[in-house]
N, C-alpha and C positions, 0 to 999 in steps of 0.2 A: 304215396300212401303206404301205409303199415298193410303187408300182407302177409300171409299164412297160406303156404302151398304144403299138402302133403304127397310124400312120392315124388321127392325131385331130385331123382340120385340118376332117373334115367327115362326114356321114354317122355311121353305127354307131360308128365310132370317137372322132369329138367327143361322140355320148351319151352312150356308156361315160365318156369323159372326167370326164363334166360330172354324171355319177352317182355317182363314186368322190369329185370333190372335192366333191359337196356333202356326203356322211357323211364329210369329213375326212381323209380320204386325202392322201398326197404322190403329186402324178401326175405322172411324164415321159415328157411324149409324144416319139414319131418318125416324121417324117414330108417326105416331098417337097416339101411347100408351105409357106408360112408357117405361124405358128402362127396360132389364129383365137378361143385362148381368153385371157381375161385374169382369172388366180388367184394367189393370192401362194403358193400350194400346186402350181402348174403350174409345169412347166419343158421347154422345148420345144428337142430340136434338129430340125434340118432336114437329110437326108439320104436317101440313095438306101439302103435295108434290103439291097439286093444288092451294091450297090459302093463305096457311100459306108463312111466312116468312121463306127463305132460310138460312142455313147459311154461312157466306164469309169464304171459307176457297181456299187458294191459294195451287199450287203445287201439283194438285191432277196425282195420275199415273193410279189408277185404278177404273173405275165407272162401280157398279153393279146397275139396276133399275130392283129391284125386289119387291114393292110394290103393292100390287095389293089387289082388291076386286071381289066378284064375285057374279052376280045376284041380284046386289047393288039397279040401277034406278043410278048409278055413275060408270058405270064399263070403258066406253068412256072414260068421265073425270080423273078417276085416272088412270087407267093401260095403259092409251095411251095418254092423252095430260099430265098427272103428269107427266109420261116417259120422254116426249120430255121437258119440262117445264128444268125439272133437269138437263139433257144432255145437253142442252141450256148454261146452265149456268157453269158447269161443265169440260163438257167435250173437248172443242177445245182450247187447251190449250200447249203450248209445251213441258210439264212435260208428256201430258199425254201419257200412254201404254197402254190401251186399255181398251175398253166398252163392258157392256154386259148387255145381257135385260136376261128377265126370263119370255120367251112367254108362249104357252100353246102347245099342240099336236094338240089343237081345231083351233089353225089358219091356218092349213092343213086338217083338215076336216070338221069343220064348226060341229061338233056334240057334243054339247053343249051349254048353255044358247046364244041367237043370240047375246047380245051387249057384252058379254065376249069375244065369238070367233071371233065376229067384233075389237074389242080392239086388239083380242090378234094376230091375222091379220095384223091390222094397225103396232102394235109392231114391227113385222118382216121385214115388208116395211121399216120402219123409221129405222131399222139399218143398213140396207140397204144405205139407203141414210150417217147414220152417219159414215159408211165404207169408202165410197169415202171423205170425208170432211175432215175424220182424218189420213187418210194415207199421208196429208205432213208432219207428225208430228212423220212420222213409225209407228203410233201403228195401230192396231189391234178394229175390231166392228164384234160381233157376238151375236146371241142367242141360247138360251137352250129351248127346248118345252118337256116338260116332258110330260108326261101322267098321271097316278094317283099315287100319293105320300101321304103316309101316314103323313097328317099333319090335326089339328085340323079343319079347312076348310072342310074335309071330313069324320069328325067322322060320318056324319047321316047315308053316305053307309057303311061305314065300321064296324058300330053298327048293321045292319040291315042282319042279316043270308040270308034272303033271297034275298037280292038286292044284295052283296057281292058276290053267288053265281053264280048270270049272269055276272056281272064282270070280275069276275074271267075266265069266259067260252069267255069271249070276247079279250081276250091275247095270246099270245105263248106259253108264263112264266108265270103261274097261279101266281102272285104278282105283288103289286104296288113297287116303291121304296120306299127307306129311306128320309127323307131330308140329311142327309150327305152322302149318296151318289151324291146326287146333288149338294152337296156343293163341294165333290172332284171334278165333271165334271168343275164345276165354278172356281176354283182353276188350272186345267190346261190349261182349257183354256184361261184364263185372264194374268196369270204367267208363265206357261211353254210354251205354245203354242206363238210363235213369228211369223209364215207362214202363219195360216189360219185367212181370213178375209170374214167377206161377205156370212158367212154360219150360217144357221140354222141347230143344232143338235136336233136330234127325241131321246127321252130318253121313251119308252115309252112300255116295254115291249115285244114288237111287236105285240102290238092293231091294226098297221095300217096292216102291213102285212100278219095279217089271214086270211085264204082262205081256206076254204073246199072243197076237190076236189070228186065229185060225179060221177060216172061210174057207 
C-alpha cells in the first residue's frame, strides 16, 4: 500500500517506517532532518509539516501523522496544526484506508509539558473529527497514545538512575516500550484492523491504571 509516514528520520516514526517496508509497503516519509533509511521502497522529503512545502503525491491508502516535538515553544504548531495541515491535504481521498495520529498518554491526563498535552489532546479530538469525514470512503481514523518509549526524545530520564526509578514505580510493568512495538500496534491497526474507528489506544504500561490500595 501507498503510505505517508511523518517523522521517520528517527524514533516511532523510523519503526513504523521500517515496519511498513519490510511487509512491502511503498513508504514516503516526511520529515525535518535527513532521511536515515536506505529502501528502494522509501522515498523521503525533507520539510517543515507546518511551513514547508508538501509534497503532491496522489492515491495515498494509508496516512500515519507522527511528527511531533516536545517542549518546543512549537509543540501546538507542529503536533497539532502540522497534523491537521497534512490530513488536510492527504487524507480525504477515495484511495484512502485509513489515518492515524501518534498522540500521547498525556492527552488523557494532562501530566506532562501543558502545550504538549494541549497538542496532543487537540490530536485526539481532530481524529475524531477525521473519523466521520473518512468513513464515505470506508476507511478507518484512529490514534495510538503511548506512554513512555524508549526513544532518543527521552534519553535525559532514561540516563538518569535516579529519575528512571520513580518512573519506573509509576507503571504496572516496570518498563517503557520499544518503538517497534509501536510500530506493530501502527501496523494493525492501519492494515489489519478494518472495524475500529474513532478510538484512541492507551499503550502505556498501565501508568494510568495504578492504584494503591491502603487498609
Amino acid at each position: 500500500m501507498k503510505t505517508i509516514i511523518t517523522g521517520t528520520s528517527k524514533g516511532i516514526g523510523k519503526a513504523i517506517a521500517e515496519k511498513f517496508l519490510s511487509c512491502g509497503h511503498e513508504v514516503f516519509g516526511i520529515d525535518v532532518l535527513p532521511a536515515s533509511l536506505e529502501n528502494s521502497n522509501y522515498f523521503h522529503t525533507r520539510t517543515d509539516i507546518v511551513s514547508g512545502e508538501l509534497p503532491k503525491l496522489g492515491d495515498v491508502e494509508i496516512l500515519i501523522n507522527n511528527a511531533g516535538v516536545q517542549d518546543s515553544g512549537r509543540d501546538i504548531d507542529v503536533n497539532l496544526k502540522g497534523s491537521i495541515r497534512v490530513t488536510e491535504k492527504y487524507a480525504f481521498r477515495k484511495n484512502i484506508k485509513s489515518v492515524l495520529f501518534i498522540a500521547s498518554s498525556s492527552a488523557r491526563t494532562g501530566a506532562e509539558f501543558p502545550e504538549y498535552a494541549a497538542s496532543k489532546g487537540g490530536m485526539v479530538a481532530y481524529m475524531k473529527n477525521v473519523a466521520l469525514r473518512v468513513a464515505q470512503y470506508g476507511a478507518t481514523a484512529n490514534a495510538l497514545s503511548p506512554g513512555g518509549v524508549k526513544t532518543e526524545l527521552n534519553e535525559r530520564v532514561m540516563n538518569d538512575k535516579s529519575l528512571w526509578k520513580k518512573i519506573m514505580n509509576e507503571t504496572l510493568l516496570p518498563k517503557w516500550a520499544e518503538p517497534e512495538e509501536i510500530a506493530e500496534w501502527a501496523y494493525f491497526v492501519t492494515v489489519v484492523n478494518r472495524s475500529m474507528t474513532a478510538q484512541d489506544i492507551l499503550i502505556d504500561n498501565g501508568e494510568e491504571a495504578k492504584a494503591n490500595f491502603i487498609w
